[in-house]
N, C-alpha and C positions, 0 to 999 in steps of 0.2 A: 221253642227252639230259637236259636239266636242266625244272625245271618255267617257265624264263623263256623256255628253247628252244623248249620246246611253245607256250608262248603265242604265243610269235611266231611259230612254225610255224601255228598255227592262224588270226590276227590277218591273216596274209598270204593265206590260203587264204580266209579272209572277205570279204578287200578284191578278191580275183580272183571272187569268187564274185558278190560286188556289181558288177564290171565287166561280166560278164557277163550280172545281169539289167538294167544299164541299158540293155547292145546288145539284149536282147531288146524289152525296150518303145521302143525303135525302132519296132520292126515291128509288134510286138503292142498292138491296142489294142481294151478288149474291148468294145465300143461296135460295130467292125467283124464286120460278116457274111461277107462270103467275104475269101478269100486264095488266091494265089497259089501251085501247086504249090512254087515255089521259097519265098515268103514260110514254108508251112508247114514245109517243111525245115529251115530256117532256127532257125523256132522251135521246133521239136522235137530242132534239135541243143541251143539255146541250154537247154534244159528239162533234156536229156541231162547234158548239161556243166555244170550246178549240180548235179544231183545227185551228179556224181563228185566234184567238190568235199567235198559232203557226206561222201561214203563215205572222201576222203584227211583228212579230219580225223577222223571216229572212228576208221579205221585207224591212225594215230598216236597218237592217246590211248589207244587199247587195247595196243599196241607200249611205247608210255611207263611203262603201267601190267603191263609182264611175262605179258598175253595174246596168244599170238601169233595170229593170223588166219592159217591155213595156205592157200596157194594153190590149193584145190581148185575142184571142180565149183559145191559150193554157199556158197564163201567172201561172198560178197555177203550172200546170206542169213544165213548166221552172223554173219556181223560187225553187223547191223541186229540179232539176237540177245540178243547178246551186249550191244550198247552200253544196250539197255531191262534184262536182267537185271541192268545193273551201274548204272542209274539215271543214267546219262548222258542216256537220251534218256526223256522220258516216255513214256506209253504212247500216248497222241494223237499224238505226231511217229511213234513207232515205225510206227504204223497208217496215218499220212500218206508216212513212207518206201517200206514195203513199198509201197505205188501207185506212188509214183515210180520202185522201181527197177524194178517189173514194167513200168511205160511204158518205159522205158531200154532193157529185154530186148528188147520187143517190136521198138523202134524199128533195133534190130542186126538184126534177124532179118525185117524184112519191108521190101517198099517203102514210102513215103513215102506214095504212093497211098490204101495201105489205111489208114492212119492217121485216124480219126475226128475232123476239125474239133472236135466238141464235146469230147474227150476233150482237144487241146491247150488250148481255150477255160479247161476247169475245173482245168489242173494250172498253167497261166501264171498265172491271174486268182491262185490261191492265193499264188504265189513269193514271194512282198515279203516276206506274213506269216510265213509258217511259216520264212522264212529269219531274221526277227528274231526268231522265239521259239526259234529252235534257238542263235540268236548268243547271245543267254541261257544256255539251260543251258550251253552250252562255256562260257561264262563264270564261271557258277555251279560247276560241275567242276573245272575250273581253280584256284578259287580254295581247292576243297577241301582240294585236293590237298598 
């Protein structure tokens, strides 16, 4: 893959990532006090599916860059790791990821039920932001390179 490849691998993974949270703020509006079992589904997928986003572009910068993320138990983890040790992601996104991707886990592994309103309230309200300071550093990385 060449460094134009990646950008455009990444640039594309951005613009899906941005589709994504415009269909969440559909639904999500943080003004709003309850929601609908299905409404929060909804937006706990839509939360879910940005951060995989997140994780298929440092997965490929790190692929790009001859690290490879081996398919294990705790490759999610490693790869969030790995992208702060190598100053892809600051340390602020790193510590905002790791939440995201422990909501992700959670959200596989339990009903929808148990999922805390406030807890989807405080990781949607965030998305806009931390997704345009992360479109930054890939940017900034990118150009390093």
């Amino acid at each position: 893959m060449t460094k134009e490849e990646l950008k455009e691998y990444c640039d594309n993974e951005l613009k899906n990532i941005e589709k994504v949270i415009d269909e969440l703020f559909t639904i999500f509006n943080p003004e709003k006090s309850e929601y609908s079992l299905a409404e929060r589904a909804a937006i706990a997928t839509f939360i879910a599916n940005v951060y995989s986003g997140i994780e298929n572009i440092l997965k490929q910068i790190l692929m790009f860059d001859n690290l490879n993320v081996k398919d294990s138990a705790t490759w999610h983890e490693e790869l969030l790791k790995k992208a702060a040790e190598l100053a892809i992601l600051p340390r602020d996104l790193y510590q905002i990821f790791t939440r995201y991707l422990v909501f992700r886990n959670s959200l596989v592994h339990t009903y929808i039920f148990n999922i805390k309103l406030e807890e989807l309230k405080v990781l949607a309200s965030a998305i806009k932001d931390i997704i345009e300071k992360f479109k930054s550093e890939v940017d900034e990385y990118i150009q390093t390179i």
